[in-house]
N, C-alpha and C positions, 0 to 999 in steps of 0.2 A: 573556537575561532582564533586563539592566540595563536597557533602553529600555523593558522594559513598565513595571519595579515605578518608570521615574521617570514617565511616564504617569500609575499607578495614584494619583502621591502628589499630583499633578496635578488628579484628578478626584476626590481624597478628599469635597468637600462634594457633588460627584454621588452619588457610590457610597452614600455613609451615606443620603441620600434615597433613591435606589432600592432600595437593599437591605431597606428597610423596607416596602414596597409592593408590591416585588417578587413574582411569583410563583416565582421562585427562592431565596425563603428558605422552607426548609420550613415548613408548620404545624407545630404544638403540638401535645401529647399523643396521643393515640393516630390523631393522621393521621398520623407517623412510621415510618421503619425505619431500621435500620444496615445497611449494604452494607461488606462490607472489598475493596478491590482488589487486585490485585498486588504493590502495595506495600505490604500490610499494613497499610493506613491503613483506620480505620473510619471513615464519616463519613452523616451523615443526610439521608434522602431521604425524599418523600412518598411513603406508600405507594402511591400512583397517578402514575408519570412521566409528566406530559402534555406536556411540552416540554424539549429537548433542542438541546444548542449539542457542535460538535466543534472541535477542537483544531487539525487540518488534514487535507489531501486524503486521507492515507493512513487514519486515522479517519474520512472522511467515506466510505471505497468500503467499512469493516466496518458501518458504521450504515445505509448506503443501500438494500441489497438487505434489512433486519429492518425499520424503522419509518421510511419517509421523511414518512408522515403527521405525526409526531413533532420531524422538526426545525423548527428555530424559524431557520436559516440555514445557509447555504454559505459553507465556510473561502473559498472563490473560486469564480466562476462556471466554468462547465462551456464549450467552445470547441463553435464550430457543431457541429463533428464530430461532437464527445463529447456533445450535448445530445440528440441523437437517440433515447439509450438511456434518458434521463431522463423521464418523467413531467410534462409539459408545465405541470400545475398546481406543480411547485414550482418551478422553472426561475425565477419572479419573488422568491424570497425571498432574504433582506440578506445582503451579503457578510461575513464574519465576521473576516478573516483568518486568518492562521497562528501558531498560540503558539512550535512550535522549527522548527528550519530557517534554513535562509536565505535565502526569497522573502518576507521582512516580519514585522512583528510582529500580535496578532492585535489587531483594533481595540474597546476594553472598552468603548468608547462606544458602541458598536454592539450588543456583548454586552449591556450593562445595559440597552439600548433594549427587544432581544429578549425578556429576562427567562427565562430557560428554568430548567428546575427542576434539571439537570445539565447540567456541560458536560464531557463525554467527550471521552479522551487512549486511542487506540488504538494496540501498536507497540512499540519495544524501551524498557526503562527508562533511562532517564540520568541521570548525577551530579548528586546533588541536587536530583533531582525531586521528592521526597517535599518537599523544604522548600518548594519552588514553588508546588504544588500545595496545600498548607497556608494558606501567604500568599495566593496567589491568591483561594483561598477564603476565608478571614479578609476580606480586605479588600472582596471584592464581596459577600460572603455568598451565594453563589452555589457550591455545592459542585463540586471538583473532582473526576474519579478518573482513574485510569492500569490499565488491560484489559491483559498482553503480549499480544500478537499476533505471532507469527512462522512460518511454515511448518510449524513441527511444533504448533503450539501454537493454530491459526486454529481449531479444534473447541470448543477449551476457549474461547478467548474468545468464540464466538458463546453456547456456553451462558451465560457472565455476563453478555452483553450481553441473554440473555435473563429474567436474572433482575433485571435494573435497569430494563429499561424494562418487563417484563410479556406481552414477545411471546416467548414459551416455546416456542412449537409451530414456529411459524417460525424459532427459532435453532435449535430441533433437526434443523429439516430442513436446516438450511444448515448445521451443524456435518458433520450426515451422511455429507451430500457432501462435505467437507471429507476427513474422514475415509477413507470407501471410493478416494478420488482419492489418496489420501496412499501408503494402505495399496498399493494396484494399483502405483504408481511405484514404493515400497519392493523390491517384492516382483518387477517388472523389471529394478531397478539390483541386486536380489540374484543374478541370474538372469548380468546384464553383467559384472557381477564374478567370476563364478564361471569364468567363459568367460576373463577377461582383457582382456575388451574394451571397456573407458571409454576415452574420448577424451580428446583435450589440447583443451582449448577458453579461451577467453576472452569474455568482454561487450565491448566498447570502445563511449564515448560521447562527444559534444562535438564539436564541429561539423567539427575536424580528423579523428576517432578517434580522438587520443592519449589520454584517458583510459580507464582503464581501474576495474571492478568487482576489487579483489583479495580473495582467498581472506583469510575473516576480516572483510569488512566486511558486515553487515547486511545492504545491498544488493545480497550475493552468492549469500545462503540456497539459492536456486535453482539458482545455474550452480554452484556447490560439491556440490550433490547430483547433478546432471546427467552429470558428467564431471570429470577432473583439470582444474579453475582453474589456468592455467601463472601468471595473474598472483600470484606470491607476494611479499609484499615486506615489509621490515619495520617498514615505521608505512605503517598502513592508515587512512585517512582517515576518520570517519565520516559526511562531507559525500553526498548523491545526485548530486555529481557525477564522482565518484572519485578516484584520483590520478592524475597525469599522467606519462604513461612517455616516452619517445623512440622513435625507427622503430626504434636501433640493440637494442633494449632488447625490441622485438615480434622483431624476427628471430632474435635472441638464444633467446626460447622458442618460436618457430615452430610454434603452434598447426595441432592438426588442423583445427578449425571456430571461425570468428568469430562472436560476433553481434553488431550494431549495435543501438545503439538507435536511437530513433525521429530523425531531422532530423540523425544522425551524417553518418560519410560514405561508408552502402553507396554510395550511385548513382557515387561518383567510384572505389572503390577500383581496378574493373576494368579500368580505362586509367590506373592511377598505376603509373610505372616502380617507384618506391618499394614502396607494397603491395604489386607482383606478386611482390615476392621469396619471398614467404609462401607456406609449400606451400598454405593455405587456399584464399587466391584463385587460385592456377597452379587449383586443382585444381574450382575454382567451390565450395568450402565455406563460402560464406559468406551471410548472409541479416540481413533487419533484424527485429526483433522486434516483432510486433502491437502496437498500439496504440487504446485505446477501449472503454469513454471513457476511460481511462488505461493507460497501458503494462502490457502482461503478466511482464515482468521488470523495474523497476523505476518509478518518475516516478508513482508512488511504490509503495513496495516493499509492496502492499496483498494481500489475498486474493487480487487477482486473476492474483496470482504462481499461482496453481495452473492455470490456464489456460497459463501460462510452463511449468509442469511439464509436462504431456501435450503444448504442441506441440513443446517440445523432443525428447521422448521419440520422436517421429514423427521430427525431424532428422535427430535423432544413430543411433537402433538400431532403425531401420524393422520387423528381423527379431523385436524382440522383443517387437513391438504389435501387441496382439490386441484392440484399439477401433478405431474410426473417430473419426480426430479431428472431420469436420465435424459426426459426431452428438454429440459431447460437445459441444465448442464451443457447440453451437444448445441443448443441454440446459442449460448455466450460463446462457445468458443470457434464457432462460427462467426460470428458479429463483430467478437475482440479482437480472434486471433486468425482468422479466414482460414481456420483449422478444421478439415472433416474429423470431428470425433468418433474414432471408431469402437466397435464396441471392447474390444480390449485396452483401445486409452482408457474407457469408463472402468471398468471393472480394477485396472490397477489404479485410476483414480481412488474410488473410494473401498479398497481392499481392505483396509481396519475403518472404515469410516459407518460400515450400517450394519446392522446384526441380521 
């Protein structure tokens, strides 16, 4: 956050101009509301949200599928791949940047260009965000707020994202889903547990696979619900890149099932003397995880981690799936993305993803 607020102190004589002009500083009197967030912060909105700025990717994949009529930009453009699923009229609007993370900071001179009437922070809370979020907003006059979002929790945030911008009916459907998806995976890992039958698994990511998602970090929510996470360790990173273990240190927990993320290194594990010592790959258990327009298990750890739940669910305990994954699949990206999934979007979907 130091590189923005010195940024911000930068463009102090911009900000106090636009914030006055602004369609991001609320009206006066009774064109108001208060919205409290997550963080317990109240802070004021117009009673008609017509423009809307996000925070970054993982908030732009909760905002996209309720009101993309509504943003005012994209934390970062969308890759050929990923752009297919998007809505071709918004695909030309200004890159915003990233407010946390560590792919850049978010660009306010872009923001202040936008003018948007909020700018939403979807996802886990972090130390001292409520004071960031305050600043932020002080100094642009541009209100902030902070949604959680996390697996158990992606219901509840669609309903507030449907009380801030006014699209109510569509957050309830997508909370819905959310919901019934949640509840069906609950209700088969009660089913896997009762039997004794979770697996040992792990995520690994980065371009070797020595990274690895461990049990406890954010970006594990999924594979932590899915089966025993062997990655246990005791300082867990909160980076989307994870920590980095050694071969000696995978063979050590010799995982039932791996999964890779997207650009790791499924394609080589199979002819690496190294890997093969892994019962996973002796035994072919191992697969890369979907991708698109953003990863189903993390890059970034968004809704679309529920799509990560149900193909897992296929993976790992075939015997206890009583859906068709390609009809779910085609069903969310329909709902999300008012995208006809055809049959060759699925199959290059999950092309290393099922044996």
């Amino acid at each position: 956050m130091k590189k923005i607020f010195i940024l911000l102190l930068a463009l102090m004589m911009c900000v106090s101009l636009w914030a006055c002009g602004s369609s991001g500083k609320a009206p006066e009197g009774d064109g108001t509301r208060e919205f409290t967030d997550s963080l317990g912060r109240t802070v004021t909105l117009p009673v008609e949200v017509k423009s809307i700025a996000v925070t970054g990717p993982l908030t732009q994949m909760y905002v996209l599928p309720l009101c993309p009529e509504l943003m005012a930009g994209f934390s970062r453009a969308f890759t050929e791949d990923a752009a297919k699923y998007i809505p071709e009229e918004y695909l030309s609007l200004p890159e915003l940047g990233q407010l946390y993370g560590g792919k850049g900071t978010m660009d306010l001179e872009a923001l202040l260009l936008a003018a948007p009437d909020v700018v939403i922070d979807v996802g886990d809370a972090k130390d001292g965000m409520s004071e960031d979020l305050d600043e932020l907003s002080e100094q642009t006059g541009i209100p902030f707020v902070h949604i959680d979002g996390t697996v158990t929790t992606a219901a509840d945030a669609y309903r507030m994202l449907g009380e801030l911008t006014g699209k109510k009916d569509k957050a309830e459907a997508l909370a819905v889903w959310c919901e019934n998806t949640l509840a069906d995976i609950n209700e088969l890992m009660a089913k896997v547990d009762a039997d004794g039958a979770r697996k040992k698994i792990i995520y690994c990511l980065g371009e070797n696979g020595l990274h690895c998602m461990a049990e406890g970090s954010y970006h594990a929510e999924t594979v932590n619900m899915m089966g025993d996470n062997v990655a246990k360790l005791d300082e867990v990173t909160a980076s989307g890149a994870g920590n980095e273990v050694d071969m000696e240190q995978l063979i050590l927990w010799d995982p039932d099932v791996i999964f890779f993320d997207v650009n790791s290194a499924y394609a080589e594990v199979g002819t690496d003397p190294a890997w093969m010592q892994l019962s996973a790959v002796k035994n072919g258990e191992y697969y890369e995880a979907p991708y698109g327009p953003y990863g189903w298990l993390s890059s970034p750890p968004s809704v679309q981690r529920y799509l990560g739940l149900i193909w897992m669910a296929q993976v790992l305990y075939p015997d206890y799936v009583d859906f068709d994954l390609k009809t779910e699949v085609t069903e969310y990206y329909k709902l999300f993305y008012d995208y006809d999934l055809s049959d060759s979007d699925y199959e290059e979907l999950v092309r290393n993803a099922l044996k």
